[in-house]
N, C-alpha and C positions, 0 to 999 in steps of 0.2 A: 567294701564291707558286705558281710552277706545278710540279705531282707528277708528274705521269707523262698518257701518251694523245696528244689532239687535244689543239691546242693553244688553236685556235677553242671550245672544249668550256668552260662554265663551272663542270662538276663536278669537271673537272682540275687547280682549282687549290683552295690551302689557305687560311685565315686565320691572319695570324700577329699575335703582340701583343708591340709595345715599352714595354719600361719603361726606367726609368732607373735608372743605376750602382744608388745608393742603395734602389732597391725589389728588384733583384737581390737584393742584400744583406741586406733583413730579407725574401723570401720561404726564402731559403738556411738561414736561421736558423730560420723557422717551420716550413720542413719538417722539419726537423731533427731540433723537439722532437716534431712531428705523426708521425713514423716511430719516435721512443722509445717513444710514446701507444702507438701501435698492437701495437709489439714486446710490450711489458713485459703489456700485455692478452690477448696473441696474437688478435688480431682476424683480421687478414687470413692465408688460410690462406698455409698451406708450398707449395702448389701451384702459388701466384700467385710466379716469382720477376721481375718485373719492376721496375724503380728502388728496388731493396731492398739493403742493402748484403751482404756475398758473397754475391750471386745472381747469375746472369748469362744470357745464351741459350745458352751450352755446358752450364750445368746443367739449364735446362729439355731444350733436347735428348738430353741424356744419362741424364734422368729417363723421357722418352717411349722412347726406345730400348732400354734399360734394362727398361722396363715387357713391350713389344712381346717381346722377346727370352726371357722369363721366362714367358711364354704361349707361345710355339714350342716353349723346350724342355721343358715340360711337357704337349710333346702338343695341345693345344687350337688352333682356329682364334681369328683376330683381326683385327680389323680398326681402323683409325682414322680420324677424320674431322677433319679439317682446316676449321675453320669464317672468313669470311670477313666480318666486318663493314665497313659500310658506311659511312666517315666517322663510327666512331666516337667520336670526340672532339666530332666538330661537332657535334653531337645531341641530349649529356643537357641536359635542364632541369634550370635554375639550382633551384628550389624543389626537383624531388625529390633535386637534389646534396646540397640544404641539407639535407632532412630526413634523407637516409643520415646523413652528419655527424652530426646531432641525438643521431638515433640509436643509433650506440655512441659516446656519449660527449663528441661536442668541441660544448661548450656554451660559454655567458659570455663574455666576451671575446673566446677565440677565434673563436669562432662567427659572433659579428660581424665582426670581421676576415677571415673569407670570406663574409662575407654584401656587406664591402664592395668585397669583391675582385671579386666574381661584377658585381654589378649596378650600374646606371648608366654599362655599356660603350656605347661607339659604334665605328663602324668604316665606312669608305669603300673606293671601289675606285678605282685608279689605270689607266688604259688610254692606252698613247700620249701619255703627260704627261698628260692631263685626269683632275681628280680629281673623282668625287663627292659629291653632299651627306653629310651625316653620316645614320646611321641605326643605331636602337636596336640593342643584341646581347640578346637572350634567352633562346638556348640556344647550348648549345658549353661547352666547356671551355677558356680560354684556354690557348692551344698556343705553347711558346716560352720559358715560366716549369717550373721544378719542382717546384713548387706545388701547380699540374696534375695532373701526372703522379699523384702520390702520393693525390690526391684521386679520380683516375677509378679508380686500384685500388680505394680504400674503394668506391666506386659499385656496383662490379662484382662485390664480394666474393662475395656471397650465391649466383653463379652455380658459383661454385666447390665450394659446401656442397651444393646439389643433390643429390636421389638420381637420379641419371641410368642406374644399372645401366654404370657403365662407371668410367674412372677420368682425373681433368682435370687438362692442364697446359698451363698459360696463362705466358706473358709481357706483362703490356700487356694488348690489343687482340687477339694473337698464341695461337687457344686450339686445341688438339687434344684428342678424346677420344676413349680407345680404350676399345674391345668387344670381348669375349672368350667362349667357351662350348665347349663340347664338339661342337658340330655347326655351319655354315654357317647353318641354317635359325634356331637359339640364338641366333646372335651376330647375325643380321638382324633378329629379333622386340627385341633388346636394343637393337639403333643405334636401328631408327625410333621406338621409343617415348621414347629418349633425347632424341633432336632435334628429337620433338614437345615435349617436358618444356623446352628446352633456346630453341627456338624461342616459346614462349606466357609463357618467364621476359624473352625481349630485347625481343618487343614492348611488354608493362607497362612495361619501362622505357625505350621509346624508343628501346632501338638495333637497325638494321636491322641484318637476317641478309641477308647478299647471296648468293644462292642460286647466280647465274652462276659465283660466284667458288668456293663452298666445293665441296669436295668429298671421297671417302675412296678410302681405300687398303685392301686386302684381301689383309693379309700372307699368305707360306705359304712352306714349304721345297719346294727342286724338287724336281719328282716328286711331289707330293704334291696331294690331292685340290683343285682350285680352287674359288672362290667361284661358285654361280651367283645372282646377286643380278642377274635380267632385268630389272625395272623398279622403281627407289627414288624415292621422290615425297615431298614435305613441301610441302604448299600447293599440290598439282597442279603443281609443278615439281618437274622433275628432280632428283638428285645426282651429281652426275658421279661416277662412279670411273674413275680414273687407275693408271697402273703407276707414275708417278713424281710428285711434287710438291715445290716447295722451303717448308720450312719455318724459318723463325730463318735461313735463306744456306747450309742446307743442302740437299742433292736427297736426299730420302729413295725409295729403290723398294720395289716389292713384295716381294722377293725378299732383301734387304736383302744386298746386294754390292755396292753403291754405285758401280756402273759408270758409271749418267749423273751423277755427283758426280766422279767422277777424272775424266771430257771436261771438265768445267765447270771447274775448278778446271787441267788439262793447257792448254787454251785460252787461261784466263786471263795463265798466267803466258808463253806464245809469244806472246801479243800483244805484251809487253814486250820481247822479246827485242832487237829493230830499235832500241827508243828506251836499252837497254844500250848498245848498239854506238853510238849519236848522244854518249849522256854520257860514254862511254869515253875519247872524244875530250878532253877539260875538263876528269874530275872525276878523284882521285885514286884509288888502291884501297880506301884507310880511309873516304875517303868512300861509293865504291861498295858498299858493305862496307855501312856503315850502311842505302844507300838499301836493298838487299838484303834484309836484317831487319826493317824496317818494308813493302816492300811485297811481298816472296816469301813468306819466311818465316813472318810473321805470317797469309797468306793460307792458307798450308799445315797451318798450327799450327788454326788455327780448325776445332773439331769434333773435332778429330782423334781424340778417347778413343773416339768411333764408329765411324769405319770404319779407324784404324790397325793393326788388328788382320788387315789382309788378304794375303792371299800376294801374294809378290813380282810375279806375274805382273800382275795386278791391280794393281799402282801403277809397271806398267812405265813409261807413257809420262807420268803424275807425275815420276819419277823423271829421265826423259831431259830433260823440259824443266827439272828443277832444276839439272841437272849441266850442260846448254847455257847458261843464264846465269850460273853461276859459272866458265866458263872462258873468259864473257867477262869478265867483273868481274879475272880476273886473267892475263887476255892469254895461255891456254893454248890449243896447237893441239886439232882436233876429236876426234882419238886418244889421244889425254893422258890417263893413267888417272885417272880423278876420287877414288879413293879416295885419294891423295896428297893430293888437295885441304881432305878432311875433318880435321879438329883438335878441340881442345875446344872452339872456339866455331863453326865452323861440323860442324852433322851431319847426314847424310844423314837421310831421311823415317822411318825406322823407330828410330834412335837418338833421334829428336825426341819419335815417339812414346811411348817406352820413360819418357823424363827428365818426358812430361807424366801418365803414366799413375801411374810410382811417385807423384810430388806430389800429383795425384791423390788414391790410398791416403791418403798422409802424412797431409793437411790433413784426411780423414774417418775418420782414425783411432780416433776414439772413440766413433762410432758403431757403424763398424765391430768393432771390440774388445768393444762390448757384444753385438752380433750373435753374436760368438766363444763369449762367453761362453754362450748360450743353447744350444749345440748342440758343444760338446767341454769336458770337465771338466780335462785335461790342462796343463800346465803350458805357457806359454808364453812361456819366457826368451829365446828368439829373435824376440820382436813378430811372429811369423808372420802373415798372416790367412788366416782357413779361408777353401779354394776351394770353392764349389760341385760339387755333382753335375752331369754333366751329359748329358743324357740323348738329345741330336741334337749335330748338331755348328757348327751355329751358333750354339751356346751358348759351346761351346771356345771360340771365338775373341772372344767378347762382353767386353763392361767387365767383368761380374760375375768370368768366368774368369781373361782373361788381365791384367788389369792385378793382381790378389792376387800369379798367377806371376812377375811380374815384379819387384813388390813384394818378395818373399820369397827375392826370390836376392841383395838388398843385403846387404852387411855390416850387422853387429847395431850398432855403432857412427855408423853412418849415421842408420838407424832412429832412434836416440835422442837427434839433433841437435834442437836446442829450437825454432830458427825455421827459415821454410819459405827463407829464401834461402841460408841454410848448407847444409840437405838437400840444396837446388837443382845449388848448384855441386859440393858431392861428389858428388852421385848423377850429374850429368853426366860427371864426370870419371872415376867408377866406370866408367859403361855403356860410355862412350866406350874404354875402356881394354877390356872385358870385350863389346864390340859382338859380334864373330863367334860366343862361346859362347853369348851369352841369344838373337838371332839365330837359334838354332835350335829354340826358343820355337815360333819360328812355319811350320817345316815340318812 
């Protein structure tokens, strides 16, 4: 199937593999138990959260953020590198898949059961109706099954264990690694020996590092001393460094204000605005309402523990395009104060924020609460969680800061609600109710 590029280009398109109902259904089940295997062993690290259940790419992004943010405000320069493989699915060989497997553990039975999964594939190509002859598959991972998936992580694991001098967060295929040190000159002797380390681990195993594609980003607070990093080479080829990059559908920059992420995302949602106004016509408010939440909302909500934290100014024109398609969705003229429009179920960008950030807290509560315990001996009958120090001020506004404060202004009764969709709907109807006083949170 075709991915992305030239369309004439035959590295543009993918392989994909059909099975039937029934093979769906016992690889479903084999993953299953293959991801109990791995859990209960702890094989694959905490760093890999890809096809893993609560994992997600908002966690890995909010681990790399998180990371990045924790190196600022402790003074030190950082950097990250954004790495870019090359059809990596299509690549590993079937035998060293096998032997990973072997390896920790999935032997006997199962073992053959991907041994028969893997080999004796064929696969043809279809152009303009005419199909080709059959021809062997050797390497690749079949792409299309979850089977897969769950397998090219075991593959991969060992990258993650590395001593790279830096610190990995991968989803998939999807890996960034950040570098840290007290000097520019520190954090560049720590990248390139990482990326040689990092780069001599994908060739042993087959997968290209695609060099054109990867590249890094050289955090820093403004005003503050920049990176000079004049020429980065691995293989006599370049690395780019960029001010901005998208990583997991997010634009992460240098500076971490996530300006070209509010265009991206402000853009997004004005494209839409003309095919509101088309459906307007047909579809009812409850309906519009609905399509709203799966394709505004959801699109705004994504990331959001990241850069929801930013002043008002900074999500002006987020803002204006959210409030112009809800007052098309409910037939308001362009003047119409949109705060009338907000309720318990629809909230403006920073109440959204506020309901994902406490949940947030909620759900890592006890990790959290063990963290507490390490650094205040104090009683804590109100579930508070200790805020960090924070020593620049892009720490203030970070996950680690502001989502605790937010956290800690719920009613104690809240707090001690047992599932997360109880929390959910109190603490929305809390903030919603208390919007203008946490609201000043963030001046």
């Amino acid at each position: 199937v075709y991915k992305s590029g030239v369309r004439t280009m035959v590295k543009n398109y993918r392989p994909i593999s059909l099975i039937s109902c029934l093979a769906k259904f016992f690889v479903k089940c084999l993953k299953k138990r293959l991801v109990n295997f791995f859990d209960e062993n702890e094989i694959l690290s905490k760093e890999q959260f890809g096809f893993r259940e609560g994992c997600s790419t908002e966690d890995a992004m909010n681990r790399l953020i998180s990371e990045i943010t924790s190196h600022l405000n402790s003074g030190k320069k950082c950097t990250a590198v954004f790495i870019d493989l090359a059809k990596a699915f299509n690549t590993v060989p079937h035998d060293r898949l096998l032997n990973v497997l072997w390896h920790y553990g999935v032997r006997g039975t199962v073992w053959e059961l991907f041994r028969n999964y893997l080999y004796d594939r064929q696969q043809a190509v279809r152009i303009n109706g005419a199909l080709s002859s059959m021809l062997p598959v050797e390497i690749g991972i079949p792409q299309g099954t979850v089977l897969g998936l769950i397998s090219f992580l075991a593959y991969i694991k060992d990258l993650l264990f590395l001593d790279l001098g830096g610190s990995v967060t991968s989803y998939a295929d999807d890996t960034a690694i950040a570098f840290w040190g007290a000097t520019w000159k520190e954090v560049k002797s720590k990248m390139c020996e990482g990326l040689k380390i990092t780069k001599t681990w994908l060739d042993s195993y087959k997968l290209p590092l695609n060099l054109e594609k990867t590249n890094y980003i050289a955090f820093s607070l403004p005003n503050a001393s920049k990176a000079i990093f004049t020429v980065f080479k691995i293989d006599n080829q370049f690395i780019k460094e960029v001010a901005a990059t998208k990583y997991l559908g997010v634009i992460i920059d240098q500076f971490l204000k996530w300006k070209p992420h509010m265009e991206y995302l402000s853009n997004r949602i004005r494209k839409l605005i003309h095919k509101f106004y088309l459906i307007r016509q047909v579809l009812g408010t409850r309906t519009l309402f609905i399509i709203y939440k799966s394709l505004i909302e959801s699109l705004i909500k994504y990331g959001i523990l990241v850069w929801g934290g930013l002043y008002e100014n900074a999500l002006y024109r987020l803002n204006v395009a959210q409030k112009y398609i809800l007052k098309i969705i409910f037939k308001k003229k362009r003047l119409f104060p949109t705060k009338l429009l907000f309720n318990g179920e629809i909230v403006n960008i920073k109440t959204l924020y506020m309901v994902v950030a406490a949940t947030f807290i909620q759900k890592n509560k006890v990790e959290l609460n063990r963290i507490n315990q390490l650094y205040t001996t104090r009683s804590n009958e109100n579930q508070d969680i200790v805020i960090p120090i924070s020593h620049k001020h892009i720490n203030h506004r970070s996950i680690a800061c502001l989502d605790p404060n937010i956290y800690n202004r719920l009613p104690t009764e809240i707090k001690q609600l047992k599932t997360i969709h109880k929390f959910k709907v109190e603490c929305k109807k809390f903030i919603h109710s208390e919007a203008e006083y946490l609201e000043k949170l963030f001046k």
